[in-house]
ZAMARGU-4260 file (C-alpha; in steps of 0.2 Angstrom, whole numbers, plus 5000, padded with zeros to 4 digits):
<rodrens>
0) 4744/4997/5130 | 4754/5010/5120 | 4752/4999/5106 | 4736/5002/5106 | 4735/5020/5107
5) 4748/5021/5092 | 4734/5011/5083 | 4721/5022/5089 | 4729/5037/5084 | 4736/5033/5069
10) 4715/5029/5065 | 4711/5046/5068 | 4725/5053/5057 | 4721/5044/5042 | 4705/5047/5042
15) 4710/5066/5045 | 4716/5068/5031 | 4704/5081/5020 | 4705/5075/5002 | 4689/5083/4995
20) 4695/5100/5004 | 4712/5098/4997 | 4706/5093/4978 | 4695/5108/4979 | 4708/5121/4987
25) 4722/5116/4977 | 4711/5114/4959 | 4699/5128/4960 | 4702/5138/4974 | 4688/5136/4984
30) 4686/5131/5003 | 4673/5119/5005 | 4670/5125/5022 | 4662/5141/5015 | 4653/5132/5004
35) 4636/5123/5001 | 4633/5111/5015 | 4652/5117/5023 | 4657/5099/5023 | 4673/5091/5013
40) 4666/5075/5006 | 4661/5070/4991 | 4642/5078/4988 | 4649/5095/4994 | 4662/5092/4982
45) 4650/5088/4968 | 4639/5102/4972 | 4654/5115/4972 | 4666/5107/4959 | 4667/5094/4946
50) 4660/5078/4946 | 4678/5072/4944 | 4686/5079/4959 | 4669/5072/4969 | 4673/5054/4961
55) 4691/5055/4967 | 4686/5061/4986 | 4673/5047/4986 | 4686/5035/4982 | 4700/5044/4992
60) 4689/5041/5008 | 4685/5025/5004 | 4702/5019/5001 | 4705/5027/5020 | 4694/5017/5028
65) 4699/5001/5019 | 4718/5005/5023 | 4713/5008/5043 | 4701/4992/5044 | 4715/4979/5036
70) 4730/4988/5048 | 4716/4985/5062 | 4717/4967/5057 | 4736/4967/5067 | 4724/4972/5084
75) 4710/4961/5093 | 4691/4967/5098 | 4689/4981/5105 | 4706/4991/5100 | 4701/4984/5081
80) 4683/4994/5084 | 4690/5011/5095 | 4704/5011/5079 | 4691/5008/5065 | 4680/5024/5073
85) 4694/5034/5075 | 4698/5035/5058 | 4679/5039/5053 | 4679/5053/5069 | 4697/5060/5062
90) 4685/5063/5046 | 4672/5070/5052 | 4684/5080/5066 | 4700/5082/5056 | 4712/5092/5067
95) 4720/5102/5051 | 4705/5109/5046 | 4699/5117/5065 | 4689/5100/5068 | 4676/5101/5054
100) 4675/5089/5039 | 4667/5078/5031 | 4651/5068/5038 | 4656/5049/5039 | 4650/5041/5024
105) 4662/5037/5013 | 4675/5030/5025 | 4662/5020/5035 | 4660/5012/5018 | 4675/5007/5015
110) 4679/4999/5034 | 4661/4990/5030 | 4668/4984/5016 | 4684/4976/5023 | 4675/4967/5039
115) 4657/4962/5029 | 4661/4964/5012 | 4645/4954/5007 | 4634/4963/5019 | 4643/4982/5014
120) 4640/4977/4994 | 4620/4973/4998 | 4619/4988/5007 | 4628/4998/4993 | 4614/4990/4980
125) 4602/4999/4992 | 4610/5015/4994 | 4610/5015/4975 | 4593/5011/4973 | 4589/5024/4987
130) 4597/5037/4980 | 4591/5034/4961 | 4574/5034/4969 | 4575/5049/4981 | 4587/5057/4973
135) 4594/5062/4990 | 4613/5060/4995 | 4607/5061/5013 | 4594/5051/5011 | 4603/5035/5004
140) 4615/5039/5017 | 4607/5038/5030 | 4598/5021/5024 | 4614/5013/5018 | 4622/5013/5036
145) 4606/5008/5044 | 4604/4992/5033 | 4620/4988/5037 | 4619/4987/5054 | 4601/4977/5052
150) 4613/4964/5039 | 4626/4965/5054 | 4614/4958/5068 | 4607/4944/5057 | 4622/4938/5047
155) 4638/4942/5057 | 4644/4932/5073 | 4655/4945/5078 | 4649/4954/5093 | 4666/4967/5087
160) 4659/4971/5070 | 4640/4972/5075 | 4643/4986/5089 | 4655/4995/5077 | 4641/4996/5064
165) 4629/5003/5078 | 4643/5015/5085 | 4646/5020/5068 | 4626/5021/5062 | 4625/5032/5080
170) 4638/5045/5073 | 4630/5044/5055 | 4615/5050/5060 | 4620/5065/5073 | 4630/5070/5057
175) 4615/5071/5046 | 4605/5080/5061 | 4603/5096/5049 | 4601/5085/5035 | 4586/5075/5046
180) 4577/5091/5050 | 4579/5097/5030 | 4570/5081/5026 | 4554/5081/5039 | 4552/5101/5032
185) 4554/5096/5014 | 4568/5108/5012 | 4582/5093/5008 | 4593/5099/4992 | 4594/5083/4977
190) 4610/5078/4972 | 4613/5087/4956
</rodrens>
């Protein structure tokens, strides 16, 4: 049992830690909590940045979520799911930065990619396509965690990974809420 919280916690610390707010706060001196959409990931970063440092944040929170979903490998079921979600909450809730950070995205992808690499790589193609189309971060977002929880149900036999792509999609979307209500008035901002 304390095993399993150890695991649990160290999910949540992982994914805690706030690259884009760091790359941008130790490169240019800026807080991206005061900033644009006041989140630290990537689009916030390439909005208020460089396109660089929002490459690097996108692969730094990638690489979290791949590193938490292979240690979650050592664990079973449900303490492999709690530990997995963990890590995308301590993203989205890191405790260094007063609980506000990033909205999921990015570290989502990269657990998708360890436990449905296939399933996360189709849904990546559509995000792509999404986002080329609409031309809105939010937008692909939103889609790319919804098809892979659609890909999940079909094509994985693990009850595990399914209802952690529909924990996760949940999250994902109570992120984007400001996001949705930007979309339904017209009012969302492109990616640049």
């Amino acid at each position: 049992m304390l095993t399993d919280i150890i695991y649990v916690v160290f999910g949540y610390i992982v994914g805690s830690i706030p690259f884009g707010y760091i790359y941008v706060k130790y490169t240019k001196g800026i807080d991206l909590r005061k900033m644009g959409s006041h989140c630290t990931g990537a689009t916030n970063v390439m909005r208020n940045s460089t396109k660089l440092l929002a490459a690097l944040t996108l692969l730094s929170d990638l690489i979290k979520g791949v590193v938490v979903a292979l240690i979650s490998c050592n664990r079973q079921g449900l303490i492999a799911v709690l530990m997995c979600f963990a890590c995308i909450l301590g993203h989205v809730y890191p405790i260094w930065l007063k609980l506000h950070g990033g909205k999921g995205v990015a570290v989502a992808a990269g657990i998708f990619l360890c436990i449905s690499t296939y399933c996360a790589l189709i849904s990546a193609i559509v995000w792509g396509i999404v986002a080329k189309i609409t031309k809105k971060s939010s937008v692909a977002s939103l889609v790319f965690v919804s098809v892979f929880a659609i890909f999940e149900t079909v094509f994985d036999k693990n009850i595990f990974h399914i209802i952690f792509a529909y924990i996760t999609l949940v999250l994902i979307i109570f992120t984007h809420r400001s996001n949705i209500k930007r979309i339904a008035n017209h009012q969302e901002l492109n990616v640049q």
